[in-house]
Backbone bond lengths (Angstrom), bond angles and torsions (degrees), N, CA, C in turn:
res aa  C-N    CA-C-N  psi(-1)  N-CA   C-N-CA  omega(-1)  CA-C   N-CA-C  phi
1 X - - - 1.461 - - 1.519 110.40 -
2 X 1.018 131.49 159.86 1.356 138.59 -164.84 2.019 103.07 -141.21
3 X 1.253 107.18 153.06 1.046 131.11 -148.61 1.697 88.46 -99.19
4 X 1.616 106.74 123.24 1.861 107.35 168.74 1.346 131.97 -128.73
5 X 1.099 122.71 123.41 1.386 98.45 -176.00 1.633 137.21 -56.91
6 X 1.015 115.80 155.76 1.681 113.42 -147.93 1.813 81.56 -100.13
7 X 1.013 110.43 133.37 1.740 134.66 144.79 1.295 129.75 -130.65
8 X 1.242 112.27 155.77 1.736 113.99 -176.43 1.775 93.78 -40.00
9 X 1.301 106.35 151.85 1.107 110.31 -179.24 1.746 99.47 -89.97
10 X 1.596 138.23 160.84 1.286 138.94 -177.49 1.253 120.43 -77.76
11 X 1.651 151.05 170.85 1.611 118.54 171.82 1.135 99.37 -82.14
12 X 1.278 106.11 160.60 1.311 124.57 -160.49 1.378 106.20 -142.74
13 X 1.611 115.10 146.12 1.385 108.51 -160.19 2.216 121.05 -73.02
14 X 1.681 84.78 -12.02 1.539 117.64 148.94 1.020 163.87 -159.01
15 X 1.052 145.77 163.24 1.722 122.41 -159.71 1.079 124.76 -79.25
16 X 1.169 116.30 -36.51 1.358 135.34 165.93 1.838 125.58 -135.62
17 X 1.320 92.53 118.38 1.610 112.94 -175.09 1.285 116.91 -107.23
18 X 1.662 127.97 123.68 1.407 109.28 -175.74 2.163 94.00 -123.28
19 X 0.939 91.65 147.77 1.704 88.55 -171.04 1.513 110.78 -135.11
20 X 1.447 103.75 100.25 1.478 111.13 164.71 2.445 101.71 83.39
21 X 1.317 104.67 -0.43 1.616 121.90 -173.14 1.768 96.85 -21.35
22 X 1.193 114.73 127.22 1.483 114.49 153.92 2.064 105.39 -140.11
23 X 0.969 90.31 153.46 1.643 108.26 -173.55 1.931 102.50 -130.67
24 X 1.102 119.16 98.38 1.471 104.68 170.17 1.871 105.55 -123.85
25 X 1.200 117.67 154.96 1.155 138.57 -164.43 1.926 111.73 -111.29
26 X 0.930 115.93 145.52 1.402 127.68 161.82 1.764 120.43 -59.37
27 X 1.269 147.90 98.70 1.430 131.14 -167.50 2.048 80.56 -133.78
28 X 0.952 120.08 67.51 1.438 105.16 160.35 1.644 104.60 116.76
29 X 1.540 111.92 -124.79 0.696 130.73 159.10 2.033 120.90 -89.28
30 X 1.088 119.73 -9.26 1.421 143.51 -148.97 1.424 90.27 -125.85
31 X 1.644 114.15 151.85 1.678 117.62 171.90 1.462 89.40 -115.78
32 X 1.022 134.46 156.14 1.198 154.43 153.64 1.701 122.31 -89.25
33 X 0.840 130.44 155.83 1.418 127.78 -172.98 1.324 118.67 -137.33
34 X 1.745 114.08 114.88 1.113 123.17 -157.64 1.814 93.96 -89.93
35 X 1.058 129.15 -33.15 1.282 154.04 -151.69 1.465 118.43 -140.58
36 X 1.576 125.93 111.20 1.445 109.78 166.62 1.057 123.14 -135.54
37 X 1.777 130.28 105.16 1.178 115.38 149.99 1.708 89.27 90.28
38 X 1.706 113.48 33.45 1.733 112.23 -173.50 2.040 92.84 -88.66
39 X 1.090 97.06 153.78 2.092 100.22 175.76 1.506 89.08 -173.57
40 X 1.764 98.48 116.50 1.041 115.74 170.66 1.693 108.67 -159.11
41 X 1.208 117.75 165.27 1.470 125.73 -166.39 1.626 116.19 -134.68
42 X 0.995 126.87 135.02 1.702 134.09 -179.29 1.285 89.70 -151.82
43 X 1.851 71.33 136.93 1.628 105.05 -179.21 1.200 102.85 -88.17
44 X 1.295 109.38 160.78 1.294 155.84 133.09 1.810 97.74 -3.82
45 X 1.762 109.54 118.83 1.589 113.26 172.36 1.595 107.25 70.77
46 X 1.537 124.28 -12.38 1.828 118.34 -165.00 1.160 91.41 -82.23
47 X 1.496 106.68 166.22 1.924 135.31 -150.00 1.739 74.36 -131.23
48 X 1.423 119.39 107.89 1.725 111.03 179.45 1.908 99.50 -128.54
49 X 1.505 107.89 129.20 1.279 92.00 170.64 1.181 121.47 -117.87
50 X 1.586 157.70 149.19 1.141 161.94 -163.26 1.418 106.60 -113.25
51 X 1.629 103.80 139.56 1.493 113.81 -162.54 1.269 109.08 -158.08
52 X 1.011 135.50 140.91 1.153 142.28 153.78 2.066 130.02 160.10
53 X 1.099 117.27 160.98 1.286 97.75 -142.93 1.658 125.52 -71.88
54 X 1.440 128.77 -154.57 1.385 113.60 -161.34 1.650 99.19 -72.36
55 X 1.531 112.24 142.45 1.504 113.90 172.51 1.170 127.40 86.22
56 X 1.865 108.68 2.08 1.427 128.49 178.05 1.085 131.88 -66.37
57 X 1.652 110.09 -11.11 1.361 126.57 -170.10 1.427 139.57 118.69
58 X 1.861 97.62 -25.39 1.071 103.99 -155.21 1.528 118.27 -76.37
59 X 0.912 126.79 -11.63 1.680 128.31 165.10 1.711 92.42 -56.29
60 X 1.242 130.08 -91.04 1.725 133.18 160.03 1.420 115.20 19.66
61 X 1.341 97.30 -71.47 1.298 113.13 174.42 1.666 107.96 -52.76
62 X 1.409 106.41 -81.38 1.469 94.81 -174.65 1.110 133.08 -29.87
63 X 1.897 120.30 -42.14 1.472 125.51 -171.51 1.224 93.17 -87.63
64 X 1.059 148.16 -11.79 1.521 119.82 169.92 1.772 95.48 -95.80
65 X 1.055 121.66 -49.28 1.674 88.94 -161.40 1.956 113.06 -61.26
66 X 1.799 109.68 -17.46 1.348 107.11 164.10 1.262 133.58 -44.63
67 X 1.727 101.93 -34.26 1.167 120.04 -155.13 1.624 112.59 64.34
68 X 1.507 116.82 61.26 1.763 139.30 165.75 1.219 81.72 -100.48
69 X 1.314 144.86 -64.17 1.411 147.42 -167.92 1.299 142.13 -110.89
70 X 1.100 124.23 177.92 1.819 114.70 -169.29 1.440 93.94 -125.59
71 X 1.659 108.60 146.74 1.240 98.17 157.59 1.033 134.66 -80.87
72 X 1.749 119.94 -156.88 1.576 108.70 -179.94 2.019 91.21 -108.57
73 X 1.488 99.74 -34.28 1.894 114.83 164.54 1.210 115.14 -129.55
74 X 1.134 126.22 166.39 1.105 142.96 151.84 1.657 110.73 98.10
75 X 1.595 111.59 166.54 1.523 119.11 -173.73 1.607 103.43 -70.76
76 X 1.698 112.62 178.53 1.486 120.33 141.58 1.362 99.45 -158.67
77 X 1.759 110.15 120.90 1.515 96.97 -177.24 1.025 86.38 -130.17
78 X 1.741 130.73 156.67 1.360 160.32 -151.03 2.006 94.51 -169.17
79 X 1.911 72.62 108.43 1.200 96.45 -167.66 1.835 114.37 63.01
80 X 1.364 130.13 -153.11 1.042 113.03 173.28 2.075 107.56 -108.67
81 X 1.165 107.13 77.26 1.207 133.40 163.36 1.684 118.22 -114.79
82 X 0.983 129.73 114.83 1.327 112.67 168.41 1.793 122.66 -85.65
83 X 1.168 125.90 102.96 1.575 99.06 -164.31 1.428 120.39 -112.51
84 X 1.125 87.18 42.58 1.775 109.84 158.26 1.413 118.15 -96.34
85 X 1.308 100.74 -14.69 1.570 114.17 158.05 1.144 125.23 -82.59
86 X 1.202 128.80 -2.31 1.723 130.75 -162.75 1.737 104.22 -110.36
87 X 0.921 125.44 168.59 1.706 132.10 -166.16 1.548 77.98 -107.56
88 X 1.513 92.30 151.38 1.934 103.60 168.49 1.129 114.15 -53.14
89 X 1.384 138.38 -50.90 1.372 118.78 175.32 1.388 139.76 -44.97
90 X 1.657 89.63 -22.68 1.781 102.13 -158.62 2.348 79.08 -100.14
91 X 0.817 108.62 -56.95 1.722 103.19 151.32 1.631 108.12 16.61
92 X 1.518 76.71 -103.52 1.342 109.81 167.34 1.709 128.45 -18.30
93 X 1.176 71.20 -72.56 2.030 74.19 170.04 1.329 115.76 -78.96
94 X 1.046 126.58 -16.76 1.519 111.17 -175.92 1.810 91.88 -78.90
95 X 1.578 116.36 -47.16 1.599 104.15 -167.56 1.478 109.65 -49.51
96 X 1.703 109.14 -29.17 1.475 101.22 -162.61 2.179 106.80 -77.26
97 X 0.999 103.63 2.14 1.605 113.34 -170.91 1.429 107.30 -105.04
98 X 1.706 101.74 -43.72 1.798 93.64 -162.69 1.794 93.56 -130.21
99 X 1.220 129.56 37.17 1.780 134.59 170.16 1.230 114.17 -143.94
100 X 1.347 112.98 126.19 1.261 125.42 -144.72 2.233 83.82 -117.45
101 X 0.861 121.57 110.83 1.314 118.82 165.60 1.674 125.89 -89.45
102 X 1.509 128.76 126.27 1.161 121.50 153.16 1.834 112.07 -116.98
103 X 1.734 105.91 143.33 1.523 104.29 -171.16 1.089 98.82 -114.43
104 X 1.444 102.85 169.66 2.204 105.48 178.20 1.837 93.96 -80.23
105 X 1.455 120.64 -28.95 1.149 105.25 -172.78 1.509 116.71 -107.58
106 X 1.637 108.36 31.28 1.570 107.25 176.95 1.405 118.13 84.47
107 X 1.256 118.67 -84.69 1.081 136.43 160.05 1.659 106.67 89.17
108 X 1.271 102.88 49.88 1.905 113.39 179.83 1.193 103.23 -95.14
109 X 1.594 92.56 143.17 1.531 102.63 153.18 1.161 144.47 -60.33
110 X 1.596 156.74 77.87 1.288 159.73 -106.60 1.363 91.60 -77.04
111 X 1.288 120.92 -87.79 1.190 148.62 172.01 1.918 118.21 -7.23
112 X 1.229 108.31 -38.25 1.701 142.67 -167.28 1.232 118.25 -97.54
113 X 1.440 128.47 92.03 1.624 124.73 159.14 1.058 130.96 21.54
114 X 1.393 144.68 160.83 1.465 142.58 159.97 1.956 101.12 -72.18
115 X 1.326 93.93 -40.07 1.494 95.21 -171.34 1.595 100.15 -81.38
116 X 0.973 147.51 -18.96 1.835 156.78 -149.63 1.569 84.75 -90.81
117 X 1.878 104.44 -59.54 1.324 104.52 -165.62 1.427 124.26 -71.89
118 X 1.546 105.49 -8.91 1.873 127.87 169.86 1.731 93.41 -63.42
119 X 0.943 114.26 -46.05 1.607 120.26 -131.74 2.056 95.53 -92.64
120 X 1.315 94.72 -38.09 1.448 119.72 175.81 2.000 105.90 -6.26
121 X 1.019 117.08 -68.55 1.704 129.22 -145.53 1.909 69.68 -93.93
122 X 0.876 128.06 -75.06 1.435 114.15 175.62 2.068 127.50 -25.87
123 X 0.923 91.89 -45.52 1.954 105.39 175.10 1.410 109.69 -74.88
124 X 1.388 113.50 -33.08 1.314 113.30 -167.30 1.564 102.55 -96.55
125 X 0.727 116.17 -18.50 1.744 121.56 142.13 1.253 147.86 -64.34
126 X 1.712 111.33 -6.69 0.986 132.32 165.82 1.662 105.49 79.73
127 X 1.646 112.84 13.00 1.386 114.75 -179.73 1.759 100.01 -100.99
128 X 1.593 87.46 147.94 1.918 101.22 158.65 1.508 120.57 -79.40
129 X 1.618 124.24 106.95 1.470 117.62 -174.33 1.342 100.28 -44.73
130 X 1.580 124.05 161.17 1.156 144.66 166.98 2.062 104.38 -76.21
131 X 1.074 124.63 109.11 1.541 128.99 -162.80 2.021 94.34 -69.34
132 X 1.519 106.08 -45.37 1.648 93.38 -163.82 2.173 98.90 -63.10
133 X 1.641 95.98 -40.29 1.701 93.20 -169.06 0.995 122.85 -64.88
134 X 1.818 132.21 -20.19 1.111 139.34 173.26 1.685 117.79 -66.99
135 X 1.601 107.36 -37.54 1.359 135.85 174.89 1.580 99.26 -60.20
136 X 1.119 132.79 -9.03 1.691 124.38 -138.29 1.813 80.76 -143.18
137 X 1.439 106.42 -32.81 1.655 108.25 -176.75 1.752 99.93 -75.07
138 X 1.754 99.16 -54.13 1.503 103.96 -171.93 1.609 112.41 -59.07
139 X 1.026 128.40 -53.98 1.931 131.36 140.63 1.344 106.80 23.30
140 X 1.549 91.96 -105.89 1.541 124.00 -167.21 1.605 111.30 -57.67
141 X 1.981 122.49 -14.77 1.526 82.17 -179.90 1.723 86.23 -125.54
142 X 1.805 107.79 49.13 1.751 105.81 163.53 1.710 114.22 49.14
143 X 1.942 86.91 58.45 1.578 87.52 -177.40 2.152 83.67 -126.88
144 X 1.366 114.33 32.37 1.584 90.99 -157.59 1.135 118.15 -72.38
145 X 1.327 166.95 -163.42 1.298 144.48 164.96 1.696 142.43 50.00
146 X 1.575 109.07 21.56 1.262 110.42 -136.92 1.833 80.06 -159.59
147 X 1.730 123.79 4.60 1.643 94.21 179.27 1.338 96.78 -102.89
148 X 1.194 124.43 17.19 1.779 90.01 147.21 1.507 128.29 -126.93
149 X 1.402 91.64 39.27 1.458 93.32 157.60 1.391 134.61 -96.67
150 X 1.455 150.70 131.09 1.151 131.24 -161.05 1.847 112.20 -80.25
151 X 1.458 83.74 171.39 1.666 91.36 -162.05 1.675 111.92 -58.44
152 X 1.651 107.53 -31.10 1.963 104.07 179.09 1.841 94.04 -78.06
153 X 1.421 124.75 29.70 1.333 107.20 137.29 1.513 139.12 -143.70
154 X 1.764 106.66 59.23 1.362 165.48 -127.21 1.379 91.64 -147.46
155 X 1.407 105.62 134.03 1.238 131.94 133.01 0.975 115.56 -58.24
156 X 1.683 110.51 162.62 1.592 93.83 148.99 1.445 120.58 -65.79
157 X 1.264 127.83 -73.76 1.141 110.04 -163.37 1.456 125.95 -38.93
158 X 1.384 105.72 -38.43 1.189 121.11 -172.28 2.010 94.47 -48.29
159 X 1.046 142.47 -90.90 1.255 151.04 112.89 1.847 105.97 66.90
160 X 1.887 79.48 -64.51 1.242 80.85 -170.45 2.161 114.09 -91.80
161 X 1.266 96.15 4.24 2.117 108.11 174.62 1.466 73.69 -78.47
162 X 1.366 124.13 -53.26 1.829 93.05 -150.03 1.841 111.15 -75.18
163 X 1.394 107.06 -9.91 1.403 94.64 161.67 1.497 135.84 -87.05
164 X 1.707 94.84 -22.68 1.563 90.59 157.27 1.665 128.78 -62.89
165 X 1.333 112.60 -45.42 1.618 117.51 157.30 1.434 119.16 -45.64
166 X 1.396 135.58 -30.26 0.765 127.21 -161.14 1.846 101.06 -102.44
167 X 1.412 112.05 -4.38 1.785 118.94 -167.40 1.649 81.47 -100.54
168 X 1.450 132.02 -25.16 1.668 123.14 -175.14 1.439 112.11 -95.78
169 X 1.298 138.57 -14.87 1.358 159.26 124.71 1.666 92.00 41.29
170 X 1.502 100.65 -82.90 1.041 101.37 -141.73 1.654 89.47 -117.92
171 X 0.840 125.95 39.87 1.888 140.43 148.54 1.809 76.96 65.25
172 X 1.316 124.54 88.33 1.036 110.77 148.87 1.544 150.11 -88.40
173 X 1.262 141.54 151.77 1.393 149.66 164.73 2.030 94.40 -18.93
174 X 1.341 105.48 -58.09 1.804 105.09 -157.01 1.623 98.45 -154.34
175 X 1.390 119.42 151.56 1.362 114.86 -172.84 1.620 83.62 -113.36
176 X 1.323 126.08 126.46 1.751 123.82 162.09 1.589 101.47 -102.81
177 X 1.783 106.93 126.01 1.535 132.75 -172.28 1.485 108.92 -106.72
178 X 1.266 134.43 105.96 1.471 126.27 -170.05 1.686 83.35 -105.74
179 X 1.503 127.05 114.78 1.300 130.73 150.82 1.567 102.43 50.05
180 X 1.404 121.63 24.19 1.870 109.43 168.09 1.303 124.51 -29.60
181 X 1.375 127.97 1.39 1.553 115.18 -173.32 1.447 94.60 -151.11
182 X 1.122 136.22 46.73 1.786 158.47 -174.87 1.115 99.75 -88.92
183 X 1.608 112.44 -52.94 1.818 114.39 -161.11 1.556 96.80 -99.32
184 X 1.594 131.17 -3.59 1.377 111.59 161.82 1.385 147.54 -105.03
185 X 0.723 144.18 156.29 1.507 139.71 -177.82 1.176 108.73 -42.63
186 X 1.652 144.70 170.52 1.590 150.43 173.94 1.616 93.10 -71.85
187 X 0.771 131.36 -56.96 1.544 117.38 -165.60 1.343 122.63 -65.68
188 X 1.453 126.12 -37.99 1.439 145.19 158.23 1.530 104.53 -69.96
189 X 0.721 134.92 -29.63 1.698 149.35 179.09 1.747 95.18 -53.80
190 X 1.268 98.25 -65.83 1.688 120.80 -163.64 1.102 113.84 -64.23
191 X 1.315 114.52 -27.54 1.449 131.06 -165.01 1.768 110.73 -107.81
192 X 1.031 119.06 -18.95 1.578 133.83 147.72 1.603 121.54 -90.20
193 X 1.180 117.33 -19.04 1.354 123.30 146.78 1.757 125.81 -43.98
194 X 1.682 88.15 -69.31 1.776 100.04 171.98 1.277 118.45 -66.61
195 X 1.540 136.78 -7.56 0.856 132.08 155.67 1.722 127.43 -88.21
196 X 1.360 99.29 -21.65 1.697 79.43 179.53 1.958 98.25 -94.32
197 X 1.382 111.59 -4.61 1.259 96.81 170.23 1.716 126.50 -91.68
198 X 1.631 102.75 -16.07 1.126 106.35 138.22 1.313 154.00 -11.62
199 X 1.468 98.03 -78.83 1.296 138.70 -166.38 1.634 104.68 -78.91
200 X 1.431 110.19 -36.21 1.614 114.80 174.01 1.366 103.68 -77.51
201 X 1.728 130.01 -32.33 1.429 106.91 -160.74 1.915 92.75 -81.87
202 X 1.349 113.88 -49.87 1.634 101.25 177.83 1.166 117.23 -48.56
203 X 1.185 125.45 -17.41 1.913 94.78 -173.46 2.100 104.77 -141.30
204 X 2.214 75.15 36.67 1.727 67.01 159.83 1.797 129.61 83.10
205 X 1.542 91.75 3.45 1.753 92.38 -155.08 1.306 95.01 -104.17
206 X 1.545 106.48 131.71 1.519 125.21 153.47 1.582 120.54 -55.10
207 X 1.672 105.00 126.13 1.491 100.68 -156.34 1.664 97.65 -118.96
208 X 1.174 149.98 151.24 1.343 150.77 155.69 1.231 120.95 -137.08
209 X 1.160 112.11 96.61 1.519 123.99 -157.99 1.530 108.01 -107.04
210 X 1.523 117.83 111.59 1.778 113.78 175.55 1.580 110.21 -114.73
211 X 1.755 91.93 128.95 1.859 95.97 -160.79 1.982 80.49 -148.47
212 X 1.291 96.78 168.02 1.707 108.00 174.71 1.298 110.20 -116.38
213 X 1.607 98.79 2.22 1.568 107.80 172.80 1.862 137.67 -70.07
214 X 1.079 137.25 65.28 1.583 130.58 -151.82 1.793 93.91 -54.86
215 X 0.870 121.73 -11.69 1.920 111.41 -174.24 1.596 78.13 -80.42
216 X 1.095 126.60 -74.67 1.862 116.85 -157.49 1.674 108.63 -68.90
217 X 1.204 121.37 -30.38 1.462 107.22 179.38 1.591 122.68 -89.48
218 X 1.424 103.08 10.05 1.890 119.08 155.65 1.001 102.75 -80.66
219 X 1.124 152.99 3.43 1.598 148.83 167.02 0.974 102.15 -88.41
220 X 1.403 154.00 -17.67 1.568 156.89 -162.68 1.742 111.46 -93.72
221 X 1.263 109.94 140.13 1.306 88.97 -172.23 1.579 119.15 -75.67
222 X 1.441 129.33 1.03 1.343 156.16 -140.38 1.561 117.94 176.77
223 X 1.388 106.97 105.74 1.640 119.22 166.53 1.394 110.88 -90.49
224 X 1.026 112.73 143.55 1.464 130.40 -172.00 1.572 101.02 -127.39
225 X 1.566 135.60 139.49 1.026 137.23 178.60 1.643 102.28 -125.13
226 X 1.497 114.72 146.64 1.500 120.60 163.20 1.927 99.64 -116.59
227 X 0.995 91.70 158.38 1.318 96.79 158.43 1.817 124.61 -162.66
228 X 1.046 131.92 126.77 1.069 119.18 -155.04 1.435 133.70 57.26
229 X 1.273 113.60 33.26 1.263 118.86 -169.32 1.688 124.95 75.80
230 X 1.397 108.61 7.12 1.566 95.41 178.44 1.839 94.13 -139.67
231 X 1.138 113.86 -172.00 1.459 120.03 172.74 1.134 114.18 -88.02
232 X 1.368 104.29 131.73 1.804 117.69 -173.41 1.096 93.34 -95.39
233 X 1.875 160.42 -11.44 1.330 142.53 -148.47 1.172 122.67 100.75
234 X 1.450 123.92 -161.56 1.600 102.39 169.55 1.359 90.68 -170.63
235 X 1.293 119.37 -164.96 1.484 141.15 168.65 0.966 144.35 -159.66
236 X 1.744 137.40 123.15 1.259 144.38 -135.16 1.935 112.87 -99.33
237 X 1.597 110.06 90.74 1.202 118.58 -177.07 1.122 142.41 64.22
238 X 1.722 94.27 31.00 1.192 123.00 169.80 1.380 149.99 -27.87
239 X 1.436 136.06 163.71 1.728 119.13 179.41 1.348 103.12 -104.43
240 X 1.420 126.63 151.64 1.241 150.46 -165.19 2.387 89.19 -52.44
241 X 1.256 98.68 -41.97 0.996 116.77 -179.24 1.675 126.19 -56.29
242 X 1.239 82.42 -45.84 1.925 88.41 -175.23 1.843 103.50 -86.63
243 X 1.836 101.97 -24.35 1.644 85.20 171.64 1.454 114.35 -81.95
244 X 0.890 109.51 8.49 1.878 99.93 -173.25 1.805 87.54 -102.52
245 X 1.080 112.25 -56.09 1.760 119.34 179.34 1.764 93.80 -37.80
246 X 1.334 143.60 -55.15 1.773 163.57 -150.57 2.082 80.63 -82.54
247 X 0.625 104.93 -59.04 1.732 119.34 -163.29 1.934 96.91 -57.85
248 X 1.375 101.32 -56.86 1.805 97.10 -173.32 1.304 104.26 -67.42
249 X 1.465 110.67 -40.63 1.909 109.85 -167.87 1.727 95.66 -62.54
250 X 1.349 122.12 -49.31 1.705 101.18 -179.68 0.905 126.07 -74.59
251 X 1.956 131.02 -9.92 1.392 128.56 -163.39 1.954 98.62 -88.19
252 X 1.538 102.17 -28.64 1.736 91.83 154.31 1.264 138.55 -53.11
């Protein structure tokens, strides 16, 4: 792989493209295959959620289409970048410019502001946050008054707005959601739900959210299923009902 320089990526007819994806593993003498042969495309602004049952892939999935991981085949382009072409360093910087992260466990800096920890993927980029957009980020996900307090004096949910602010930072290409509402209760769940889906439909943001939950991934405008390592299909704005009904028929 060779080393590129990172620029805004161009529009692109989607945000994220995966082409032909395989992931296989070492088990012995034998590879195993976490991933095979997945190719799929999301547009630009879509609410997409990932599903399917235990061992399906979908962690796999996430770190490679983040780019946390490499495959063993196949493309992953975000926007029209391919960055299976790029050397880890150059990796690196592109996630910190155009990947927007949300975790089930937050993943703040203790030590660091509400606003420090907004600003975070911005500093480590060697960029100055923009003061009105952060103001306009802290706003919209009901953090106002509250960035300089540190994160052990957070709720959870609370905890978890400043990581959604902090995954839109830097206007990314795609926001990747591993289970954001795992570690909370249904009511705080719901209510950090409507905000990071919120927060994606105003300002435009490509969302990919992977949860085993059918109550949170009916909020998406599009379910996507893996199973066994490849794509099972999906379904367009579905009921909490028909994905769990989609979920038993493949876990047979």
């Amino acid at each position: 792989m060779t080393s590129t320089t990172i620029a805004s990526p161009p529009q692109a007819d989607s945000a994220v493209r995966l082409v032909h994806l395989t992931k296989t593993y070492p088990n012995g003498p034998e590879q195993v295959a976490a991933l095979q042969g997945v190719s799929l495309a999301i547009r630009p602004g879509a609410f997409t959620a990932i599903m399917g049952p235990s061992g399906a892939g979908k962690s796999t999935f996430l770190n490679l289409a983040a780019g946390l991981d490499t495959p063993t085949h196949g493309q992953v382009f975000i926007g029209d970048i391919d960055i299976t072409e790029l050397s880890s360093d150059a990796v690196t910087r592109f996630r910190r410019r155009h990947v927007g992260f949300v975790f089930q466990s937050y993943n703040l800096i203790g030590h660091l502001t509400v606003g420090e920890n907004i600003q975070l993927p911005m500093l480590l980029d060697g960029r100055r946050p923009d003061e009105q957009w952060q103001q306009e980020l802290v706003e919209s996900v009901g953090l106002t008054g509250m960035t300089e307090r540190l994160p052990g004096e957070l709720s959870g949910g609370q905890a978890q707005r400043v990581a959604i602010a902090r995954a839109l930072i830097t206007r990314p290409t795609v926001v990747f959601a591993d289970e954001p509402t795992g570690a909370l209760d249904r009511r705080t769940g719901d209510q950090v739900l409507d905000v990071l889906r919120g927060a994606a439909k105003r300002f435009t943001q490509t969302l990919v959210l992977v949860t085993h939950d059918p109550h949170v991934a009916a909020t998406a405008d599009e379910v996507l299923f893996l199973a066994d390592g490849r794509l099972a299909g999906g379904l367009v704005a579905p009921t909490p009902s028909q994905i769990a009904t989609r979920l038993v028929e493949l876990g047979r």
